[in-house]
VEXLO-129649 format. One record per residue (C-alpha): y, x, z; residue in one letter. Coordinates in steps of 0.25 Angstrom, whole numbers, plus 2048, in hexadecimal, padded with zeros to 3 digits. Layout:
<nodes>
YXZA...
</nodes>
This chain:
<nodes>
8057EC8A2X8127F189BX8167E9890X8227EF886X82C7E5880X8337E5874X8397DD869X8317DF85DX8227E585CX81C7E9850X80D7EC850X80A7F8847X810803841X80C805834X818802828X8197F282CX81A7F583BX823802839X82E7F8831X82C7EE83BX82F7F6847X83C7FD83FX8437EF83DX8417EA848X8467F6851X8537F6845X8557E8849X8567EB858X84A7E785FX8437EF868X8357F2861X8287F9862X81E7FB856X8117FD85CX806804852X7F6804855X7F4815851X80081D84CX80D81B846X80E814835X80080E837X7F680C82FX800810822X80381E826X7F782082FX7EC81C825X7F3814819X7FC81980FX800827815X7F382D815X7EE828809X7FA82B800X7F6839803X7EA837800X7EF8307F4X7F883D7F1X7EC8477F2X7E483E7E6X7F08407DEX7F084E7E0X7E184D7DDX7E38467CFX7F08517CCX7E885D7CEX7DD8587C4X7EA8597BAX7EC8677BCX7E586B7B0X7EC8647A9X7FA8697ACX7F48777ABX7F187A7BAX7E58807BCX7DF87E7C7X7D28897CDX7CB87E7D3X7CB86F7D3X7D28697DEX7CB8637E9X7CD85A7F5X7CB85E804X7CB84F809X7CC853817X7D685A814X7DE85080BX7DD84781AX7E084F822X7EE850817X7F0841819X7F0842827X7FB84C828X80284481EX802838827X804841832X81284782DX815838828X815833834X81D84083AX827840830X82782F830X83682A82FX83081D833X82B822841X83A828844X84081B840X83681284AX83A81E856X84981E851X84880D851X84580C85FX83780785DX82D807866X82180F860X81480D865X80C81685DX7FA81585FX7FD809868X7EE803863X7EB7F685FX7F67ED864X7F37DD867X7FB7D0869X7F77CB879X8027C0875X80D7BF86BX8167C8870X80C7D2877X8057DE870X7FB7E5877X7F77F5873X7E97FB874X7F480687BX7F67FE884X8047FC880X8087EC881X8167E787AX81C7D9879X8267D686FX82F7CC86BX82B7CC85BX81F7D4856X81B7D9849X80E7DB844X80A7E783BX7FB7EC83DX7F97EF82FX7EB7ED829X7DE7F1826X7D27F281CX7CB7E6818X7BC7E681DX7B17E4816X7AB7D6819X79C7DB812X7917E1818X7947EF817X7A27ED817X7A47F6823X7A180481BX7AC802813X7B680B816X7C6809819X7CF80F80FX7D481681BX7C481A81DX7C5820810X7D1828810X7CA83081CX7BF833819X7B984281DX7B6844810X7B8840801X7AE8357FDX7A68367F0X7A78277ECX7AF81B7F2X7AE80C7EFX7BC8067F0X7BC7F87F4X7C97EF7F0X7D37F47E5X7E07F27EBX7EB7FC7EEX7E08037FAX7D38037F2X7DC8097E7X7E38127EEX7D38177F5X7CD8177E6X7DA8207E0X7D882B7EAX7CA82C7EDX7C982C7DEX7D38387DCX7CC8417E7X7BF83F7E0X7B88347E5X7AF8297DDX7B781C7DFX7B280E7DCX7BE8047DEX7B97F57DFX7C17E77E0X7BD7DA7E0X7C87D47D6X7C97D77C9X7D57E17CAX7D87EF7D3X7E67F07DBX7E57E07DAX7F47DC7E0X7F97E57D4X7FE7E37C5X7F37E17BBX7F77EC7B3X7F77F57BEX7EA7F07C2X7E57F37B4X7EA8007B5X7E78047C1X7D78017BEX7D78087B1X7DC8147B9X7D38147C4X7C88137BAX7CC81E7B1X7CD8287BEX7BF8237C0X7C081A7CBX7B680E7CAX7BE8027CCX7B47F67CEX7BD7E87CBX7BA7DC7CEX7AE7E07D8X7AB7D37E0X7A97D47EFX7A17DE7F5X7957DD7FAX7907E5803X7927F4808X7857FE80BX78380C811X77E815807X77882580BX78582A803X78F81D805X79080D804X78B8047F9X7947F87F5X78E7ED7F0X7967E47E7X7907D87DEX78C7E07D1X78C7EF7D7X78B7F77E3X7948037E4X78F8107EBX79C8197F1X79C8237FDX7A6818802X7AC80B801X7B9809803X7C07FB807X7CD7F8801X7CB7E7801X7D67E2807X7DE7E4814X7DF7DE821X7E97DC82BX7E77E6837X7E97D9842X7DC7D6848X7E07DF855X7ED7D9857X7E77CD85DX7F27C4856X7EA7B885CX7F17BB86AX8007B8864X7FD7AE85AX7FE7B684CX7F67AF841X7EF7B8837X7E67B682BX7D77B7828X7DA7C5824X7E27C7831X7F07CA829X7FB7C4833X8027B682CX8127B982CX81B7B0826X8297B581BX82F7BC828X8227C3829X8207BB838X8127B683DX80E7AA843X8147AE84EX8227AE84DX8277BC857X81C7C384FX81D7C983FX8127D2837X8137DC82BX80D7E4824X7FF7E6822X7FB7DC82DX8007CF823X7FA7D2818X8047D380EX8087E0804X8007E980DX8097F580AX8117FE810X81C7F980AX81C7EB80CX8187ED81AX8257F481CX82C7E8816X8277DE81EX8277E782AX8337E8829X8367D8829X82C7D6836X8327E183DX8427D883AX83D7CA83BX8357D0849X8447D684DX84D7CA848X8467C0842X84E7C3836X84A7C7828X84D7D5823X8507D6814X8457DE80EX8417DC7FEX8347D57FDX8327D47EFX8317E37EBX8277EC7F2X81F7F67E8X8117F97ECX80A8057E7X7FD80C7E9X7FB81B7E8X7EE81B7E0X7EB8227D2X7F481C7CBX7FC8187D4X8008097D3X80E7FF7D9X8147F37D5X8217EE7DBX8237DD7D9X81C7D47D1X8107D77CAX8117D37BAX8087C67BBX8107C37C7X81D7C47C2X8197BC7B5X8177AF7BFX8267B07C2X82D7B67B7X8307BB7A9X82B7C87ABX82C7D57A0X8227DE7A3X8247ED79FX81A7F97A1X81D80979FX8108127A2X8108207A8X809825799X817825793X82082879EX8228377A0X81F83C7AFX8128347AFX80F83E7A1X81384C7A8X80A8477B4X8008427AEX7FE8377B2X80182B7A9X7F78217AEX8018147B3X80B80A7AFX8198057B4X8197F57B1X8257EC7B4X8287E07B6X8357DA7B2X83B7CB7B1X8417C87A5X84B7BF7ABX8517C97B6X84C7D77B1X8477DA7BDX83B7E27C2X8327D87C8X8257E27C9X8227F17C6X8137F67C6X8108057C3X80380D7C1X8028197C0X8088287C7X8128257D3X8118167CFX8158147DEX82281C7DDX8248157CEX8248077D3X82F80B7DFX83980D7D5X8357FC7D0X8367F97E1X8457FD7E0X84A7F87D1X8427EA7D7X8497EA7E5X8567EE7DFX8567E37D3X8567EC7C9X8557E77BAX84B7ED7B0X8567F27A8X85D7F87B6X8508007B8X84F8057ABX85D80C7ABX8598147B5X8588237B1X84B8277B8X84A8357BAX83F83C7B0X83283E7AFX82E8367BCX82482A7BEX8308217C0X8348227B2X8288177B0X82F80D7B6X83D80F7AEX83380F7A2X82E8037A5X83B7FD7A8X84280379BX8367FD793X8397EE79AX8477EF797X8437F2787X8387E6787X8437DC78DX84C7E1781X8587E678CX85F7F3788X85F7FD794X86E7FF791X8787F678EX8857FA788X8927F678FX
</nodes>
């Protein structure tokens, strides 16, 4: 048996695993980035590439149902061709992946690419073994198999559907039931929703998209409700699931909910029960999320995780971050300089939603905090698009008059809340953001509002004469 040898070994090459493998090969050591199917994993393969389109193609279906209104007329309603709209997201994640900047950094890198390797598991705690047939030892190894759906642990549980299930189906359901609010099960409700299907979106706490700002959960809610979606709150746990001639039937304490499908969003798990981790000594958790330390190393010391796999911000953001840190402390042991306390999150729903920092109650336990809110109604662009659903909320210490937390609503909320990720990351005072001349009419000018209108309640002139 052939065994390769290298320095470093990352396992998985989704946005964790491609980081990983760029810094260590920049550091100089001689690595391979081993991945089970194709090349950007679960993220371009499944996860955020092919749903954004999919996410594009509802916003397209809520603009065309303005055309009246802006005095398009239109012979015939617009409908959707679903197999059609799939077969669109796979050439999207086709020319992606061909036109991938990151695929030409790992060849340019000297990486060692191997791409459908299969599952790959530890025999010992330098030796990785591939379904291929491949076998590699390495000095240092980092870990980044990404995740899965949570199951559910109730009889039935098995005919609920993955959201990846959901996306590609042959055929538009009629009705789905949405199980968990967070940013997946808000994500499945908002597009369904816009094609046309009946949506029933449950959780078990008392708030939707839970990790994020009251407000924002308030609004959020409202908004689903008034585009028709049923939002079920505080649920309780679920029962049972049961065949029915034309779906499931979902039993919950006071109601059963009778949908085409049921869609699981209930969590995440790490994807490491094939790794056989055992073998070189790796402690996980209960939920199988591997246990890393600051410097993001196991309880083996050669051996480092991201992303996905430890349970952190599962994200493509943050695991590029902390792919990045693995993939250097795997190469040198040395930390890299990476900012941890700014890392916006968004989700391309209707309305969008994002936050960058500290949410308001969160910030409240630390400082001295000014809070200070513009909405879309009264800012121009949203009012020429029509679509003034959504707020821009900051968060600002009195002390410093610094940004400690932006969280937007509303129509390219996402792209909003990046302009907060860089006036955070650069330091920037209220009074320094709200001096910027923002080109006009865009969505962007919702956060200089928002800024100018801190500035005014802390009593601060935006000029001061010299």
């Amino acid at each position: 048996m052939s065994i390769q040898q290298f320095g470093v070994a990352v396992i998985g090459a989704g946005p964790a695993g491609t980081a990983a493998a760029l810094r260590a090969a920049d550091l100089g050591a001689k690595t391979a980035l081993i991945t089970r199917g194709a090349f950007g994993g679960m993220s371009a393969n499944e996860g955020p590439i092919p749903v954004r389109t999919l996410a594009h193609a509802a916003r397209l279906a809520r603009e065309a149902r303005q055309l009246a209104r802006y005095g398009i007329v239109a012979n015939e309603p617009p409908s959707l061709d679903y197999a059609r709209l799939l077969a669109r997201a796979r050439d999207v994640v086709s020319e992606a992946r061909e036109k991938s900047t990151l695929l030409k950094q790992i060849e340019a890198a000297g990486v060692a690419l191997f791409e459908r390797a299969g599952t790959a598991r530890f025999s010992d705690a330098h030796t990785m073994e591939c379904e291929s047939g491949l076998v590699l030892q390495a000095g240092a190894v980092v870990v980044c198999t990404g995740g899965i759906s949570r199951p559910l642990q109730i009889p039935g549980g098995d005919l609920a559907v993955t959201p990846a299930d959901a996306f590609s189906l042959a055929a538009l359901p009629n009705s789905l039931l949405v199980i968990g609010a967070g940013a997946t099960g808000m994500q499945v409700a908002s597009i369904f929703n816009a094609f046309g299907t009946a949506i029933v979106l449950c959780q078990t706490g008392p708030r939707i998209a839970p990790t994020e700002d009251e407000d924002v959960c308030t609004e959020l809610a409202r908004a689903y409700r008034e585009d028709g979606i049923d939002v079920y709150e505080q649920c309780g746990p679920i029962r049972a699931i049961e065949a029915t001639p034309n779906g499931v039937r979902t039993a919950f304490a006071d109601r059963s909910i009778e949908t085409q499908f049921a869609v699981r969003c209930a969590g995440w798990l790490a994807d490491t029960t094939a790794l056989n981790l055992a073998a070189a000594g790796v402690t996980i958790d209960e939920r199988g999320f591997i246990a890393v330390d600051e410097h993001l190393r196991t309880s083996v010391s050669h051996i480092y995780a991201a992303g996905d796999a430890i349970g952190r911000e599962m994200l493509v953001p943050q695991a590029v971050r902390d792919g990045y840190l693995a993939g250097g402390y795997a190469a040198s042991g040395k930390p890299s300089g990476v900012p941890h306390d700014v890392e916006p999150i968004g989700s391309f729903t209707d309305p969008e939603y994002a936050r960058v920092g500290l949410t308001e109650a969160r910030a409240r336990e630390r400082y001295d905090v000014l809070v200070s809110v513009a909405t879309y109604d009264e800012t121009t662009r949203p009012i020429i698009d029509g679509r003034t659903r959504g707020f821009c909320k900051l968060v600002v210490d009195r002390v410093t008059l610094e940004i400690l937390g932006c969280h937007v609503v509303g129509e390219r909320a996402v792209e909003v809340s990046q302009m907060a990720a860089i006036a955070m990351t650069a330091r920037l005072k209220v009074g320094d953001v709200a001096k910027i001349p923002l080109a006009f009419p865009t969505y962007g000018n919702v956060f200089g509002r928002a800024a100018l209108r801190a500035l005014h309640q802390l009593g601060e002139p935006l000029f001061v004469e010299t």
